[in-house]
C-alpha positions in Angstrom: -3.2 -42.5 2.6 -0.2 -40.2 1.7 2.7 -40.6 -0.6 5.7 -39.6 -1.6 5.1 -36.6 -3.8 8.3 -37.2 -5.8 6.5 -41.0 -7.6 3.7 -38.8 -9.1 6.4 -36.1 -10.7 8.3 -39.1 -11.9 5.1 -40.6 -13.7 4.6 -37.1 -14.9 8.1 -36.9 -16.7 7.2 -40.7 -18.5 3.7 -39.2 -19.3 5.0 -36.0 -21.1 7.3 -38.1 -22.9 4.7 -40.5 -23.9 2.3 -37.6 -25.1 5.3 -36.4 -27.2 5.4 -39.3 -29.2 1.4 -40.0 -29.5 1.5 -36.4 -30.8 4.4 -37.4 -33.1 2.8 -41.1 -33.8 -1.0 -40.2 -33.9 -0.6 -43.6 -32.1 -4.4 -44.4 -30.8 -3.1 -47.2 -29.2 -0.3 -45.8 -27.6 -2.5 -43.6 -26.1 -5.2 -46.1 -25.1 -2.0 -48.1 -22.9 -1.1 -44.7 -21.3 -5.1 -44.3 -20.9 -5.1 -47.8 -19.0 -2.0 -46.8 -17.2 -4.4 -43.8 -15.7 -7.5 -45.6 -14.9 -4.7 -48.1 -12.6 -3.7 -44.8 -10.7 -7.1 -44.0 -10.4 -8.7 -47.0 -9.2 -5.6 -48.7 -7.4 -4.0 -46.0 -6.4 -0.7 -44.2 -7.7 1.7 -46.4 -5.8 -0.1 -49.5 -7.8 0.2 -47.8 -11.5 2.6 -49.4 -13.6 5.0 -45.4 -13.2 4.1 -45.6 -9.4 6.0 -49.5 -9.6 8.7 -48.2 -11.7 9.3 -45.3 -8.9 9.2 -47.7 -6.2 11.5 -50.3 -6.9 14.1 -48.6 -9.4 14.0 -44.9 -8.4 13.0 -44.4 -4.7 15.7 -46.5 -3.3 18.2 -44.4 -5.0 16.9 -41.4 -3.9 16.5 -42.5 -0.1 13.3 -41.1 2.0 11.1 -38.0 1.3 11.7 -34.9 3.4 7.4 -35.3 3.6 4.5 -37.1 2.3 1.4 -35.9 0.4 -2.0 -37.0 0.4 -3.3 -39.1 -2.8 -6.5 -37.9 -2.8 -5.4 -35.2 -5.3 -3.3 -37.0 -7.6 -5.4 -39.8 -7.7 -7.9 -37.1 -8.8 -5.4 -35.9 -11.7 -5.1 -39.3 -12.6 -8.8 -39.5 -13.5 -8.3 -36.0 -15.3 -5.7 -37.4 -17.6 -7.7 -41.2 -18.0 -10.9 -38.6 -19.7 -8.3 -36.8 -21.6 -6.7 -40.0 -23.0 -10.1 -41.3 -23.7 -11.2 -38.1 -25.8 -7.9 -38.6 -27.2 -8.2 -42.0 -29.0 -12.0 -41.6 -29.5 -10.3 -38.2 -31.8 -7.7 -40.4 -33.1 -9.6 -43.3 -33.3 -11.9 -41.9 -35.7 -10.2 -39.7 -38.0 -10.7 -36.4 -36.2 -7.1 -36.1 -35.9 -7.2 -32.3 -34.9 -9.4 -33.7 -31.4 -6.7 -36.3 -30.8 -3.8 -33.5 -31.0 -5.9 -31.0 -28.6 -6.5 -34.0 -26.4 -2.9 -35.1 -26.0 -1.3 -31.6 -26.0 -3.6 -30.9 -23.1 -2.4 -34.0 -21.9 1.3 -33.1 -22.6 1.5 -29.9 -21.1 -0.7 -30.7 -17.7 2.2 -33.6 -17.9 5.1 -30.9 -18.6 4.0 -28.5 -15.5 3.4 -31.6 -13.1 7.0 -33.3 -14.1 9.3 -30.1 -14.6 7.6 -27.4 -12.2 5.6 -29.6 -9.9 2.4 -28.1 -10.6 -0.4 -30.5 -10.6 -3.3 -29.0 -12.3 -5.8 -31.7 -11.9 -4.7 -31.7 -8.1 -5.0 -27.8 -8.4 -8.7 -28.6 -9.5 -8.9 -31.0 -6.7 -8.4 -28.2 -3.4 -10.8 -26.0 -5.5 -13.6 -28.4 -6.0 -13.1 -28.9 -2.4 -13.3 -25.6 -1.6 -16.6 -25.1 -3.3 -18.5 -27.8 -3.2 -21.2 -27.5 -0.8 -21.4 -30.9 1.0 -17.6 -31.0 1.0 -17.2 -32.8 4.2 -19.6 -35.5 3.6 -17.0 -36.4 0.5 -14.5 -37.8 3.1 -15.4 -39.8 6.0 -12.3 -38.9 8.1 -13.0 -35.3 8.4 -16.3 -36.3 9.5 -15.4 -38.2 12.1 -13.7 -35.4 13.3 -16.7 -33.6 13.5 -18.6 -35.2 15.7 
């Protein structure tokens, strides 16, 4: 599956902002919903998260087509990155280490702040190289083994 590569830099920019104002907050439960909002992108897919909606029916039209499409594997993988963030996150707020809840969502904020303003995903960065590495990397994706054979 492939998408378009602006929706996940547009959830980016509404994630940074949200991890602004958990950092101001120390909301725990701002962060839990933004938490949620990951595990959606992870297991349903970005276009399905409640950002990757927003993209698709109030900013995509305006901006007309992409010039190319991406695949989701990647971001779906950064999604999953920011959902164990956001859960270290809240466990740190949620039980009074407050200095684990900050670490949690500033590392949140800024992989947010390079993905939305410079378009560098870090978790999808982590992605290619676990690929790269991993020794049974083409049993991890049936479609390249089908090409295989």
């Amino acid at each position: 599956m492939e998408i378009d590569p602006r929706g996940p830099r547009f959830g980016a920019v509404v994630t940074m902002v949200v991890f602004v104002v958990v950092l101001i907050t120390s909301s725990a439960w701002l962060l839990a919903v933004q938490g949620l909002f990951f595990a959606i992108g992870t297991v349903a897919g970005l276009p399905a998260s409640p950002y990757g909606l927003v993209y698709r029916w109030l900013v995509r039209p305006r901006l007309g087509p992409p010039a190319e499409l991406e695949p989701a594997a990647p971001p779906r993988f950064a999604q999953a990155l920011g959902l164990v963030i956001s859960i270290i996150g809240v466990i740190g707020y949620g039980t009074g280490l407050q200095a684990l809840g900050m670490a949690a969502a500033a590392a949140g904020l800024v992989a947010a702040f390079l993905n939305g303003i410079f378009g560098l995903c870090l978790g999808c960065e982590m992605y290619l190289l676990i690929r790269r590495i991993w020794p049974g990397r083409h049993k991890l994706v049936p479609a390249e083994a089908d090409k295989e054979v």
